[in-house]
Backbone as CSV, one residue per row, in Angstrom:
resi,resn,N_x,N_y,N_z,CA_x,CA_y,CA_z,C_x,C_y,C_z
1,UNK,-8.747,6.161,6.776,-8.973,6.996,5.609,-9.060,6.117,4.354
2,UNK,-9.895,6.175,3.311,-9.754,6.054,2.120,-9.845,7.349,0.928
3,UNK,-8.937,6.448,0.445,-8.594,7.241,-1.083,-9.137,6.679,-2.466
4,UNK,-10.421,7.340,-3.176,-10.624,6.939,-3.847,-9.870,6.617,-4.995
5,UNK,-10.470,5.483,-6.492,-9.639,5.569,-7.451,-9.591,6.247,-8.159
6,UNK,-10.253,7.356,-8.074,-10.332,8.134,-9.642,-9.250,8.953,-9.745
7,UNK,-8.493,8.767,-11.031,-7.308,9.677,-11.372,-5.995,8.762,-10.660
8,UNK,-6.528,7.376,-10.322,-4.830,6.938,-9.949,-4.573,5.764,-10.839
9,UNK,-3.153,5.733,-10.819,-3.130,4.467,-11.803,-2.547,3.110,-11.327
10,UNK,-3.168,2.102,-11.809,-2.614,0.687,-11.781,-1.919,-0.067,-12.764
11,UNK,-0.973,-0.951,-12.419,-0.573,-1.590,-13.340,-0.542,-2.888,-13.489
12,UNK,-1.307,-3.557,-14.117,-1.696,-4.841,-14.152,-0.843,-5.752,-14.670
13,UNK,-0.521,-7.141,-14.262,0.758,-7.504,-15.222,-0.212,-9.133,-15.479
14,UNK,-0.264,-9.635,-16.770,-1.509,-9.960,-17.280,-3.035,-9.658,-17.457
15,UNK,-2.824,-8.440,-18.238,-4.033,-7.415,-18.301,-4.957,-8.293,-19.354
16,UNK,-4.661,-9.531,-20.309,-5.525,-9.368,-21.574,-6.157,-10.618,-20.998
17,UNK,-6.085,-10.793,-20.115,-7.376,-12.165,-19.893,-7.570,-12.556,-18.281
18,UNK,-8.659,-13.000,-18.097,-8.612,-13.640,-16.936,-8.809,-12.727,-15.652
19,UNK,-8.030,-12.969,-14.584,-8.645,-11.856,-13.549,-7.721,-10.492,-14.046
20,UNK,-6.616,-10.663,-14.843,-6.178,-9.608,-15.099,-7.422,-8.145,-15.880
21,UNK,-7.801,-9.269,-16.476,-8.843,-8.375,-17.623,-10.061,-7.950,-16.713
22,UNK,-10.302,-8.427,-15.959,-11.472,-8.122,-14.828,-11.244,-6.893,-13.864
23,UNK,-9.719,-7.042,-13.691,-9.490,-6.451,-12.558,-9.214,-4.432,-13.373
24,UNK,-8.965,-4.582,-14.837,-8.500,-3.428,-15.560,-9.535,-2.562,-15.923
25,UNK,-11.265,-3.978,-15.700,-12.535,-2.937,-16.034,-12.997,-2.390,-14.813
26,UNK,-12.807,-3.355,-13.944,-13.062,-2.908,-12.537,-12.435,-1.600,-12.183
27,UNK,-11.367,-1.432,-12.146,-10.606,-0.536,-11.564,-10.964,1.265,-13.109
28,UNK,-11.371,0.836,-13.883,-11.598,1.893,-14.581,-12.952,2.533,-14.690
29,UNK,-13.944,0.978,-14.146,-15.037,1.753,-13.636,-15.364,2.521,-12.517
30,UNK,-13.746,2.375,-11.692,-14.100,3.747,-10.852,-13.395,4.816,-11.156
31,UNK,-12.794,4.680,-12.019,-12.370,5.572,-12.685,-10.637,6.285,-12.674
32,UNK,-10.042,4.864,-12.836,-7.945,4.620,-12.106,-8.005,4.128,-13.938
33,UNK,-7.146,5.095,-13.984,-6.143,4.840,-15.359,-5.069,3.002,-15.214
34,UNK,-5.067,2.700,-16.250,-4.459,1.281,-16.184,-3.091,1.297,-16.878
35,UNK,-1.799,0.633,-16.556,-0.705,0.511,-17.384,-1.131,-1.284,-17.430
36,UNK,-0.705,-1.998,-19.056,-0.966,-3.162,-18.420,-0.356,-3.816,-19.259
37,UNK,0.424,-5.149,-18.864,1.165,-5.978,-19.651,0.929,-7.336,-19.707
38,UNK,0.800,-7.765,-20.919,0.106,-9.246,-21.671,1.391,-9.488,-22.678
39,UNK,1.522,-10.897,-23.151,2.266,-11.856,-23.912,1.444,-12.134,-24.843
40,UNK,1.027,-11.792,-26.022,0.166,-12.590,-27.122,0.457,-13.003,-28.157
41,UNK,-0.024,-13.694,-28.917,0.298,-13.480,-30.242,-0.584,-12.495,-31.148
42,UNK,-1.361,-12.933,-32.136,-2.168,-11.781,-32.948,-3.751,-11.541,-32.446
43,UNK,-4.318,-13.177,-31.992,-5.661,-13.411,-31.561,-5.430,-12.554,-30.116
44,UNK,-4.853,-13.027,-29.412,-4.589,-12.239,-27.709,-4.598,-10.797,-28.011
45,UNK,-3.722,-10.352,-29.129,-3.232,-9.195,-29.322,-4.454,-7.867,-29.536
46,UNK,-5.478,-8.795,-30.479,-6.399,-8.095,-30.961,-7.409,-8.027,-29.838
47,UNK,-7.738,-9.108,-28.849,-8.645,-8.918,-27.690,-8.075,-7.892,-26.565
48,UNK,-6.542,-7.857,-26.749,-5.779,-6.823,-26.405,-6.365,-4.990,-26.669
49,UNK,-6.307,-5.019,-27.990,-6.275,-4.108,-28.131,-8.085,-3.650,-27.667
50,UNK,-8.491,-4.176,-28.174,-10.103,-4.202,-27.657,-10.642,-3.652,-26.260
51,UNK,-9.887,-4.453,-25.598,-10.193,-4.000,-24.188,-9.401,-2.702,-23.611
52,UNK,-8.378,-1.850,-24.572,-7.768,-1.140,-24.000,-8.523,-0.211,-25.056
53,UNK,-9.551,-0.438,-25.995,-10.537,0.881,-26.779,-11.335,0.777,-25.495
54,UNK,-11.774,-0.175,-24.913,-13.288,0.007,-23.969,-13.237,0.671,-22.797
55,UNK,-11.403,0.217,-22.145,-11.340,1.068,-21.035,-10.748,2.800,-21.560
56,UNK,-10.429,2.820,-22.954,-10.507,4.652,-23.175,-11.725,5.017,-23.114
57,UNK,-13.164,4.551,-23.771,-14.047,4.767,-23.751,-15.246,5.294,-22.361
58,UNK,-14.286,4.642,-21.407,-14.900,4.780,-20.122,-14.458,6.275,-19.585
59,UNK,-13.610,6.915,-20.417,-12.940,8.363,-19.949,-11.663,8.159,-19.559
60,UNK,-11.359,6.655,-19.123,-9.622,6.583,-18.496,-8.687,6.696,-19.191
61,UNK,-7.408,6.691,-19.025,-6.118,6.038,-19.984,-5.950,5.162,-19.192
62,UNK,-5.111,4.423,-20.737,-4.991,2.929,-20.864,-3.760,2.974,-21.352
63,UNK,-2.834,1.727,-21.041,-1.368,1.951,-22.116,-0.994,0.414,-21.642
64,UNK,-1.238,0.044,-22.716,-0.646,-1.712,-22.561,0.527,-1.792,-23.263
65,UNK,1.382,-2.589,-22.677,2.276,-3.485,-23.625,1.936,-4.887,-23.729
66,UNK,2.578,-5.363,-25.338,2.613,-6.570,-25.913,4.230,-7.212,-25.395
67,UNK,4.433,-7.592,-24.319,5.546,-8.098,-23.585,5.844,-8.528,-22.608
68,UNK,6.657,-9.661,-22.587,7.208,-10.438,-22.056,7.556,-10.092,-20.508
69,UNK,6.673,-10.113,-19.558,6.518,-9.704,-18.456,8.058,-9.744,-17.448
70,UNK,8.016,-10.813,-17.353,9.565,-11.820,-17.203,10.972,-11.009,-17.283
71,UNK,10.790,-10.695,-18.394,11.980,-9.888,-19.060,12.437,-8.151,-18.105
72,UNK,13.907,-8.576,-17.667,14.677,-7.353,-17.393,14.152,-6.210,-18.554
73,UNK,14.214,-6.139,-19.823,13.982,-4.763,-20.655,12.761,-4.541,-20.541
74,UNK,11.696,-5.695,-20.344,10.405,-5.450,-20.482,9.901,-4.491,-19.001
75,UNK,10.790,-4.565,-18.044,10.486,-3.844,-16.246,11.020,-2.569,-16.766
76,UNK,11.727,-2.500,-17.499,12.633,-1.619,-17.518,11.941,-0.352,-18.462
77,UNK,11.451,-0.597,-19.684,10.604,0.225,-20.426,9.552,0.546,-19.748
78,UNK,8.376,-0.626,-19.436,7.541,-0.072,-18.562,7.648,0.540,-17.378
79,UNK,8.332,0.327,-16.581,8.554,1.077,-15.421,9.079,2.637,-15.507
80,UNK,10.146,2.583,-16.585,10.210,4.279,-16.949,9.150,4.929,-17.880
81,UNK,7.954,4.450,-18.711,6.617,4.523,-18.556,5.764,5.163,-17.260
82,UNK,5.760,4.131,-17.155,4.893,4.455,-15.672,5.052,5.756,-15.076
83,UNK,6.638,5.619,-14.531,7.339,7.231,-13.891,6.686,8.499,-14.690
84,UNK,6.827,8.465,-16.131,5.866,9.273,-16.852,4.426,9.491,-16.552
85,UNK,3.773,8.589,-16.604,2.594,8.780,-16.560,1.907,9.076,-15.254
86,UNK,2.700,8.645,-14.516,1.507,8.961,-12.895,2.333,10.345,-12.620
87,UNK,3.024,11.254,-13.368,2.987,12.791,-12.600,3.952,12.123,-11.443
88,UNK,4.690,11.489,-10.912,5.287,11.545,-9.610,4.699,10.847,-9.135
89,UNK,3.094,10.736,-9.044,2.530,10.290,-7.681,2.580,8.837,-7.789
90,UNK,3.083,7.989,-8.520,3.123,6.226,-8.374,2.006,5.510,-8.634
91,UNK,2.024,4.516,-8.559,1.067,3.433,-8.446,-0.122,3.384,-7.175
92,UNK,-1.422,3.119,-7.377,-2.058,2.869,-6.181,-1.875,1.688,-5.968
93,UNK,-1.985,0.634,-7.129,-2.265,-1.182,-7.346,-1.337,-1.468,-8.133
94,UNK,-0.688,-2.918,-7.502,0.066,-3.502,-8.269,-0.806,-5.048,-8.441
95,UNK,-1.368,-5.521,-9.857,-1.682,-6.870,-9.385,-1.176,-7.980,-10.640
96,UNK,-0.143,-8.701,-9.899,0.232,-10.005,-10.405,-0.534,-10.970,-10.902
97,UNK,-0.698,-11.353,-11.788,-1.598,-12.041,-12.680,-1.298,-13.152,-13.600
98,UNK,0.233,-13.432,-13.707,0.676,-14.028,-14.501,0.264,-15.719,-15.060
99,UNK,-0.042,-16.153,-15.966,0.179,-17.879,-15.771,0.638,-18.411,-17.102
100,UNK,1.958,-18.505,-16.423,2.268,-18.760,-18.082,3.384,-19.585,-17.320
101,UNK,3.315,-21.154,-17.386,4.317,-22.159,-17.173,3.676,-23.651,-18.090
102,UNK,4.927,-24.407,-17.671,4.671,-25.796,-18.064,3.597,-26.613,-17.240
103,UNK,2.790,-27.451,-17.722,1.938,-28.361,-16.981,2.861,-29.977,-17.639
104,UNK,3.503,-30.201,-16.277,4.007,-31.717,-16.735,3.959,-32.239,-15.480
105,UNK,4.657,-33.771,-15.569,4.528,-34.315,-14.385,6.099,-34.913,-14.206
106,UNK,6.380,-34.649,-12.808,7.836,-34.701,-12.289,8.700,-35.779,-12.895
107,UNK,7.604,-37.241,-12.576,8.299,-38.573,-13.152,6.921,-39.143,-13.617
108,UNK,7.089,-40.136,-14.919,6.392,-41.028,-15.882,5.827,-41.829,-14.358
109,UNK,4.381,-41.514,-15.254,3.201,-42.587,-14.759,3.564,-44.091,-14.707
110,UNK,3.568,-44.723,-13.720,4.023,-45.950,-13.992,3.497,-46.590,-14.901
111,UNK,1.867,-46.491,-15.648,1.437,-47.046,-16.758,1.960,-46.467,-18.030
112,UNK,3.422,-45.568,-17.915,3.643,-44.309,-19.248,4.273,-45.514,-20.200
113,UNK,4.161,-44.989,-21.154,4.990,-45.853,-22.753,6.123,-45.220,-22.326
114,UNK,7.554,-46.104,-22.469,8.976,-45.861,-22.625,8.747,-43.660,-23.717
115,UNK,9.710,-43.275,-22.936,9.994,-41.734,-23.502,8.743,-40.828,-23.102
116,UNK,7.784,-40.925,-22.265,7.323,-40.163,-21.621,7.337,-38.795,-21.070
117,UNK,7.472,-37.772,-21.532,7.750,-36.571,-21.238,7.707,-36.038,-19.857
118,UNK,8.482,-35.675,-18.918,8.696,-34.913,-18.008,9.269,-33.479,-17.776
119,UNK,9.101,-32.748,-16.589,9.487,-31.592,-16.606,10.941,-31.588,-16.732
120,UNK,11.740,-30.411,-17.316,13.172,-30.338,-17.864,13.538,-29.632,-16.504
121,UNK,14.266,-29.024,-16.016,15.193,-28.149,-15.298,14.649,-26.647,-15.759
122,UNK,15.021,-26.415,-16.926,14.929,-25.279,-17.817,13.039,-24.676,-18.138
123,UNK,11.999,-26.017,-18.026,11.110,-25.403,-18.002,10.312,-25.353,-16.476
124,UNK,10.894,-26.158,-15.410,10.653,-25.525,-13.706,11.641,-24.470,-13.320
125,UNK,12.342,-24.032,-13.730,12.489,-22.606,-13.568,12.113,-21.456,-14.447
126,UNK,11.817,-21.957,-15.801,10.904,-20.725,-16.243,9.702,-20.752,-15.687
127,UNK,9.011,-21.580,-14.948,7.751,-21.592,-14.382,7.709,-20.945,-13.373
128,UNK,8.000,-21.337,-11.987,8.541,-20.074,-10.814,9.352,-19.094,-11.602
129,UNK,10.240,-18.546,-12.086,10.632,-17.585,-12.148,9.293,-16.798,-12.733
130,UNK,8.461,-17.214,-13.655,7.384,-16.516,-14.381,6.526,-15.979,-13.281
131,UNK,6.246,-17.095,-12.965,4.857,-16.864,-12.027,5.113,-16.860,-10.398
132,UNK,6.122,-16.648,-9.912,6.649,-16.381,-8.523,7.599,-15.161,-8.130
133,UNK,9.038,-15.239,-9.090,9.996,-14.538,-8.668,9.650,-13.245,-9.839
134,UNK,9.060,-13.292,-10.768,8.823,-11.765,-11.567,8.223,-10.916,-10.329
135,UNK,7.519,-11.271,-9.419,6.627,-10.489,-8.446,8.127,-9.713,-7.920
136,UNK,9.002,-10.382,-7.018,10.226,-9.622,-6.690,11.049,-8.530,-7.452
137,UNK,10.933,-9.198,-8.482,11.847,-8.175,-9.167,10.675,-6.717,-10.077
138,UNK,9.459,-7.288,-10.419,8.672,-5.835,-10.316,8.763,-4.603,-9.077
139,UNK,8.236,-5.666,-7.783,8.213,-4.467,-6.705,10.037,-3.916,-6.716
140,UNK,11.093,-4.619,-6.968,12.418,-4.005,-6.753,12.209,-2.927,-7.510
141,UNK,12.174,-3.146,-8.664,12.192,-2.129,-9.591,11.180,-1.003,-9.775
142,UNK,9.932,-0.877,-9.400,9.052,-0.039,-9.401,8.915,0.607,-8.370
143,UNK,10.081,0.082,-6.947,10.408,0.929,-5.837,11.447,1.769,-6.178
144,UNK,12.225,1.375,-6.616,13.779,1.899,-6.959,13.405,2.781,-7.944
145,UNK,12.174,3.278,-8.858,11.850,4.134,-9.231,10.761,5.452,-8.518
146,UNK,10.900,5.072,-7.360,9.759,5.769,-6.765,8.567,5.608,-6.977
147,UNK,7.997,4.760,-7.583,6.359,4.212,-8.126,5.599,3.417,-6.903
148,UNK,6.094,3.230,-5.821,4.983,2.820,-5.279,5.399,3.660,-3.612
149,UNK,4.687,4.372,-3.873,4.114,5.122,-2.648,3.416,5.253,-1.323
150,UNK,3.646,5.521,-0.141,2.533,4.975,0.735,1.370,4.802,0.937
151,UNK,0.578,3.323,0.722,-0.663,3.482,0.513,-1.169,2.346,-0.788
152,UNK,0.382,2.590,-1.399,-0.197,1.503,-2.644,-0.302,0.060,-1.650
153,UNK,-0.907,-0.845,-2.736,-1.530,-2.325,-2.664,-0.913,-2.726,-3.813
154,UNK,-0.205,-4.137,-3.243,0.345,-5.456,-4.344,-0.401,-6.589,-4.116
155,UNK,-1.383,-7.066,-5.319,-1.850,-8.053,-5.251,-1.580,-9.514,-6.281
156,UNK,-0.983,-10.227,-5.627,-0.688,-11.276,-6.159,-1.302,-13.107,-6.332
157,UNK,-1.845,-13.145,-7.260,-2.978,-14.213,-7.860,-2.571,-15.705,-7.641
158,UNK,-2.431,-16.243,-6.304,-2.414,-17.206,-6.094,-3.393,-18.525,-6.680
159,UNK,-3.301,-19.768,-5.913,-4.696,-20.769,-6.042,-4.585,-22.204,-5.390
160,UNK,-5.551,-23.027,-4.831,-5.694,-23.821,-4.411,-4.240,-24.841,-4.420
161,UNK,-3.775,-24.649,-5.258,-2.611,-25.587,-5.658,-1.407,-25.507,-5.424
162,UNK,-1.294,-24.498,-4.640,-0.094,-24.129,-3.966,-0.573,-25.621,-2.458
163,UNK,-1.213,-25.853,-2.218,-1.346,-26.871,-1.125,-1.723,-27.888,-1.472
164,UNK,-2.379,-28.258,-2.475,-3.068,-29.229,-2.954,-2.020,-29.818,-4.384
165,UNK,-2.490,-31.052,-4.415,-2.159,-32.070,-5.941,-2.602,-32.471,-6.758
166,UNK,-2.723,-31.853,-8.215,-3.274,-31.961,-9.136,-2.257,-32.744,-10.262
167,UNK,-2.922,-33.479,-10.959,-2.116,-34.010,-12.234,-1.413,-32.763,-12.908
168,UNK,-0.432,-33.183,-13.605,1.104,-32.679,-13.708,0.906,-30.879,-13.504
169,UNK,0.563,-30.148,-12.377,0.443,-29.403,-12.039,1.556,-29.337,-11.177
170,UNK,2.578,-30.040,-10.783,3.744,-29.877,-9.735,4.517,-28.428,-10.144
171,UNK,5.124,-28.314,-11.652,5.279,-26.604,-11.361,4.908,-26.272,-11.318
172,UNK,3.545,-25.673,-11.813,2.965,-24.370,-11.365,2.632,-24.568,-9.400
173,UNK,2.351,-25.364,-9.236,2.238,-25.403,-7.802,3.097,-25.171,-7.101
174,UNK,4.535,-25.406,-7.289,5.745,-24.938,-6.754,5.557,-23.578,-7.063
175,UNK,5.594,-23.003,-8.067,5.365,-21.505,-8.276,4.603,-20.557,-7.415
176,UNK,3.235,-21.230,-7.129,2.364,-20.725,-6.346,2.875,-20.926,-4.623
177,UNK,3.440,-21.459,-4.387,4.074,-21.933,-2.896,4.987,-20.853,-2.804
178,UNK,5.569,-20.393,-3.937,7.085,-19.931,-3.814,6.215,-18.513,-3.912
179,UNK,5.335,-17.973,-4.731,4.528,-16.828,-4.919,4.229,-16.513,-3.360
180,UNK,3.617,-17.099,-2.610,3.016,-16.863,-1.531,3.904,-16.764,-0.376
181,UNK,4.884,-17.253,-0.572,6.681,-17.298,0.346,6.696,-15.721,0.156
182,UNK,7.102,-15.190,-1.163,7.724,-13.793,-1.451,6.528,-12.825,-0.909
183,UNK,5.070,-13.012,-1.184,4.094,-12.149,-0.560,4.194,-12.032,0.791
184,UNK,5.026,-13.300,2.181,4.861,-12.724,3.497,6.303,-12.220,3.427
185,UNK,7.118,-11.981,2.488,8.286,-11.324,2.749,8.287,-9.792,2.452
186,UNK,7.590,-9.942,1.717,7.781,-8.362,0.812,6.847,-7.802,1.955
187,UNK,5.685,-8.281,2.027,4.823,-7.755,3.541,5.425,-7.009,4.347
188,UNK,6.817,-7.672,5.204,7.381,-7.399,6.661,8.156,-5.974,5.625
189,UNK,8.864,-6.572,4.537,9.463,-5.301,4.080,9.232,-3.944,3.711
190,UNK,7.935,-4.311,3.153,7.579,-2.974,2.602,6.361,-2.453,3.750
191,UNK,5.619,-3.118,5.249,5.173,-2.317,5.792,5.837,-1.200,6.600
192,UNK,7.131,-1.043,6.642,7.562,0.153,6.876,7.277,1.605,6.097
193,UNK,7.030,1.337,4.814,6.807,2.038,4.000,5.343,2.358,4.007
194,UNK,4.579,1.402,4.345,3.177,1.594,4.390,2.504,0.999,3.092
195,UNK,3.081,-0.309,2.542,2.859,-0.922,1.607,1.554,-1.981,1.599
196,UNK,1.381,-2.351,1.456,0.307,-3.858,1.392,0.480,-4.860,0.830
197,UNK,0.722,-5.780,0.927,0.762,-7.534,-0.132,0.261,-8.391,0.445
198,UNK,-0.991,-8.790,-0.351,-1.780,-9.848,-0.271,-1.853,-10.550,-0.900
199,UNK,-2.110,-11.479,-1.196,-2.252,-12.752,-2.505,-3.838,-13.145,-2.194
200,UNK,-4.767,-13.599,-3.416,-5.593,-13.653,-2.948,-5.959,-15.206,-3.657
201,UNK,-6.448,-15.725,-3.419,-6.533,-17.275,-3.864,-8.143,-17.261,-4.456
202,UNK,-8.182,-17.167,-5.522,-9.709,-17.351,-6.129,-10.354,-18.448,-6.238
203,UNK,-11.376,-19.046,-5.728,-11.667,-20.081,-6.368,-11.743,-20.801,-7.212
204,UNK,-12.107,-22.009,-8.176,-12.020,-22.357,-9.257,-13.095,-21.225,-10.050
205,UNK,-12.197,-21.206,-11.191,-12.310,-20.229,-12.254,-12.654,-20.455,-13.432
206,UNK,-13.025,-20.628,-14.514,-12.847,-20.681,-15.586,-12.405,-19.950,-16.790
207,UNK,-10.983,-19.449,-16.400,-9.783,-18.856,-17.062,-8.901,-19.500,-18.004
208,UNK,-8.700,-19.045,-19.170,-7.731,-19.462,-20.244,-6.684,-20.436,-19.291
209,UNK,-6.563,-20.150,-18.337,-4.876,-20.990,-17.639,-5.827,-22.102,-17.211
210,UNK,-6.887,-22.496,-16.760,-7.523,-23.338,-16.183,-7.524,-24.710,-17.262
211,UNK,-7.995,-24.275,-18.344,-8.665,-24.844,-19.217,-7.458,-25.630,-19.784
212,UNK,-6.048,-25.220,-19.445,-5.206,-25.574,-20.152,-4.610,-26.957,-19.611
213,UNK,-4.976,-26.716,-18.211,-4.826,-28.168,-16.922,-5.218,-29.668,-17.199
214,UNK,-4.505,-30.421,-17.534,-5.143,-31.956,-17.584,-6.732,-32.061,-16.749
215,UNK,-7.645,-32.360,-17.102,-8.698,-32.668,-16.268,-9.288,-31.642,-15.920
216,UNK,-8.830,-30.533,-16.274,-9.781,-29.113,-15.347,-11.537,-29.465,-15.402
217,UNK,-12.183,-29.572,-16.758,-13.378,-30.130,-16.489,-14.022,-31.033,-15.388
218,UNK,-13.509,-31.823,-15.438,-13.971,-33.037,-14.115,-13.813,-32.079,-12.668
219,UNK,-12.891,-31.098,-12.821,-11.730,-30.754,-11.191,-13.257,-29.388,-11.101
220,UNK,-13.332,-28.897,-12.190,-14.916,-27.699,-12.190,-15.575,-28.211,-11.791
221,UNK,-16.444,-29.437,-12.295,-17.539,-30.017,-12.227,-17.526,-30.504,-10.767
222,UNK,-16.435,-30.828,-10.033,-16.658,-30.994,-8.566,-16.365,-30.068,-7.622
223,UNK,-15.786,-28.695,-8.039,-15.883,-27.365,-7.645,-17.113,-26.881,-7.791
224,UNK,-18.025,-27.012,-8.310,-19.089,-26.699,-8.551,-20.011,-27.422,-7.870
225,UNK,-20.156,-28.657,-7.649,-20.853,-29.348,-6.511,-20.773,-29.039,-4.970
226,UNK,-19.667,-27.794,-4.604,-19.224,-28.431,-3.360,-19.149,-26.683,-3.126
227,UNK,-19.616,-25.686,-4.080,-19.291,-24.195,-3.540,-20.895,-24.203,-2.799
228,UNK,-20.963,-23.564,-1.728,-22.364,-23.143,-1.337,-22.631,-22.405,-2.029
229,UNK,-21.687,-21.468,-2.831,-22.904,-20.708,-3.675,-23.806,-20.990,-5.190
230,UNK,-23.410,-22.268,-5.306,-23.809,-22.939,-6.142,-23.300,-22.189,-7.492
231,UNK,-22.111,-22.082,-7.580,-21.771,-21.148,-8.915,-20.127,-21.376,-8.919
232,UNK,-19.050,-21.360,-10.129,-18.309,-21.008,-9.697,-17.504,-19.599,-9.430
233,UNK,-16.551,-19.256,-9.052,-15.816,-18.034,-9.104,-15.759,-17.901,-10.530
234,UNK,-16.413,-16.201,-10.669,-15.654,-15.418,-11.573,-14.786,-14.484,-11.478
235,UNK,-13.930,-14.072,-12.915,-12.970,-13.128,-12.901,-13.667,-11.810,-11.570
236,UNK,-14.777,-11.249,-11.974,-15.774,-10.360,-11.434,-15.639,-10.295,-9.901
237,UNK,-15.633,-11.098,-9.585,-15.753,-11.473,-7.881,-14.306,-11.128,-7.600
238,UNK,-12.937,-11.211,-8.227,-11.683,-11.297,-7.373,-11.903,-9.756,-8.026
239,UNK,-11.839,-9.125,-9.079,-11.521,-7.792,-9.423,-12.554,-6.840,-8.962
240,UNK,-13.453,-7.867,-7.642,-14.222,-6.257,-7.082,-13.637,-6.198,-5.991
241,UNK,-12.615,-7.878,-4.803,-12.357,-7.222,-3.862,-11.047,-6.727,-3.999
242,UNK,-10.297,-7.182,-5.385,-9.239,-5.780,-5.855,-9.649,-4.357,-5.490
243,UNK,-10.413,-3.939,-6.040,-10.715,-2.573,-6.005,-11.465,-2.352,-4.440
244,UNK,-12.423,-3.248,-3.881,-12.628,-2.901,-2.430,-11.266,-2.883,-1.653
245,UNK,-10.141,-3.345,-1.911,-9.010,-3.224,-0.617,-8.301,-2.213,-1.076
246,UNK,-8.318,-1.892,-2.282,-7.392,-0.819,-2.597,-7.615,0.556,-2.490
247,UNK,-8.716,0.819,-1.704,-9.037,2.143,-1.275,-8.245,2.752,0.155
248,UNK,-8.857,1.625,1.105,-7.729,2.049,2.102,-6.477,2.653,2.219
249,UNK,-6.284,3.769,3.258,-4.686,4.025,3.620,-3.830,3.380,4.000
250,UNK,-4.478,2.260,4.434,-4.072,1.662,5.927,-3.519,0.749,4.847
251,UNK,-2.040,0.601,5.158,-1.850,-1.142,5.419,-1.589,-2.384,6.337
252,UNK,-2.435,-2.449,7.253,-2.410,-2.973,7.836,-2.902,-4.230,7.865
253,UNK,-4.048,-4.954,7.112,-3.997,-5.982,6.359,-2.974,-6.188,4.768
254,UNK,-2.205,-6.862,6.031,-0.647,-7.467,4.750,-0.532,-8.750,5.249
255,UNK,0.067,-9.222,3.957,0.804,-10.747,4.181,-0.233,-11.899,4.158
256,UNK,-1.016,-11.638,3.738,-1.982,-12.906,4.016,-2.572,-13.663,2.806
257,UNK,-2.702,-15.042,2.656,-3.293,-15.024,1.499,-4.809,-15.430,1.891
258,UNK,-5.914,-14.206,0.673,-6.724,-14.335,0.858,-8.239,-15.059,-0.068
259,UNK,-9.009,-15.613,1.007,-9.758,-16.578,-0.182,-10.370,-15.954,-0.760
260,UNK,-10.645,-15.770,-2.167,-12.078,-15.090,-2.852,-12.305,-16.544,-3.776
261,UNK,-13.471,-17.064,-2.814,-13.924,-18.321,-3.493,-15.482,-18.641,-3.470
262,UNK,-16.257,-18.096,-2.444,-17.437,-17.864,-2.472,-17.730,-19.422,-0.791
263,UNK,-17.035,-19.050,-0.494,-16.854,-20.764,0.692,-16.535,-22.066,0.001
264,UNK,-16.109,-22.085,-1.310,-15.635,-23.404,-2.000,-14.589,-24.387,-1.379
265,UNK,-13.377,-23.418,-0.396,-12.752,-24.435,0.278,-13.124,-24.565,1.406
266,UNK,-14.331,-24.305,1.699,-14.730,-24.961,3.159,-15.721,-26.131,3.015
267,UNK,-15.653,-26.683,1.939,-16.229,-28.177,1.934,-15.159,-28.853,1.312
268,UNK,-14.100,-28.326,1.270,-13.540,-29.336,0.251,-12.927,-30.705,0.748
């Protein structure tokens, strides 16, 4: 069986950019109301608000917050939100989106000048906790409110680098390892319920978090040599097979992480 989207709602957690923002037009062009939460300052804030006039415009509701995803009060407001707004009936989609950590490197380059900056303690665990363990404590909490129902889908935004080594990319890559740990757990847990969690690994992207990577240019430019489809991944491509898996009843594809890359890691 499938259940279409129209009239259900999702809640996106990095709605104002990136596949988050892809995945909030997608899902409203079939017509699923969005709850969605972004960190900005005034520039984010205002592309914020923008995209939540375009998806009213489409006929849906929209209801973003400006907050700190991370944050116990921030689950806590939105989630008794949410309970409001879906009438009882919950969430169809949950999709994790987050990227918001440190890019450093574990220990000084052996060519580094004396005082070389490395990762602290304090900013590799705000990194996994951001972008790994918030996934746990959303689904705790948006179960423990009755919001996700049989049938919903959790999708969580993995990437190449959970296996691979990139310059001072070691936390976020731990993050993404540890992201994809909690997706085959929550899997076994919540298919009793009739849940879904997938992670889906996009190809190289050209997303605000990308750009922010030592070298991402050079790391594109040979992602781009090596996709057969001669293009790279866009936001577009992961937020259509968002919305293609989230129709299903079935959860029976769980736990897996899946590629949306266009065959980019099969030359790599």
């Amino acid at each position: 069986m499938r259940t279409s989207l129209q009239g259900s709602w999702s809640l996106v957690l990095g709605v104002s950019s990136g596949f988050g923002r892809a995945t909030a037009r997608a899902v409203a062009a079939e017509g699923g109301n969005i709850v969605g939460v972004h960190f900005d300052t005034a520039e984010g804030q205002e592309s914020a608000t923008k995209l939540a006039d375009d998806l009213h415009a489409t006929g849906v509701r929209a209801h973003f917050f400006n907050l700190n995803a991370a944050s116990p009060a921030t689950r806590s407001e939105v989630v008794s939100q949410i309970a409001e707004l879906t009438d009882g009936n919950g969430l169809r989609v949950l999709l994790h989106s987050l990227a918001f950590g440190s890019l450093m490197p574990f220990v000084p380059p052996t060519d580094a000048s004396a005082g070389t900056e490395t990762v602290s303690p304090r900013q590799m665990a705000m990194t996994v906790d951001v972008m790994a363990h918030s996934l746990v404590y959303w689904v705790q909490d948006l179960l423990a409110a009755g919001q996700l129902p049989s049938g919903a889908k959790i999708f969580a935004m993995t990437s190449a680098g959970s296996t691979r080594v990139l310059g001072d990319y070691g936390p976020v890559s731990a993050a993404k390892a540890a992201l994809e740990s909690h997706v085959r757990q929550l899997a076994v847990e919540l298919a009793p319920r009739g849940i879904a969690v997938n992670a889906l690994r996009a190809g190289t992207t050209l997303t605000p978090a990308l750009r922010k990577i030592p070298g991402a240019d050079r790391y594109a430019e040979a992602s781009l040599g090596r996709n057969p489809h001669g293009r790279l991944t866009e936001p577009e491509d992961v937020a259509e097979i968002v919305t293609l898996l989230a129709t299903p009843d079935s959860s029976w594809l769980t736990g897996n992480v899946i590629g949306v890359d266009g065959g980019e890691s099969l030359t790599a």
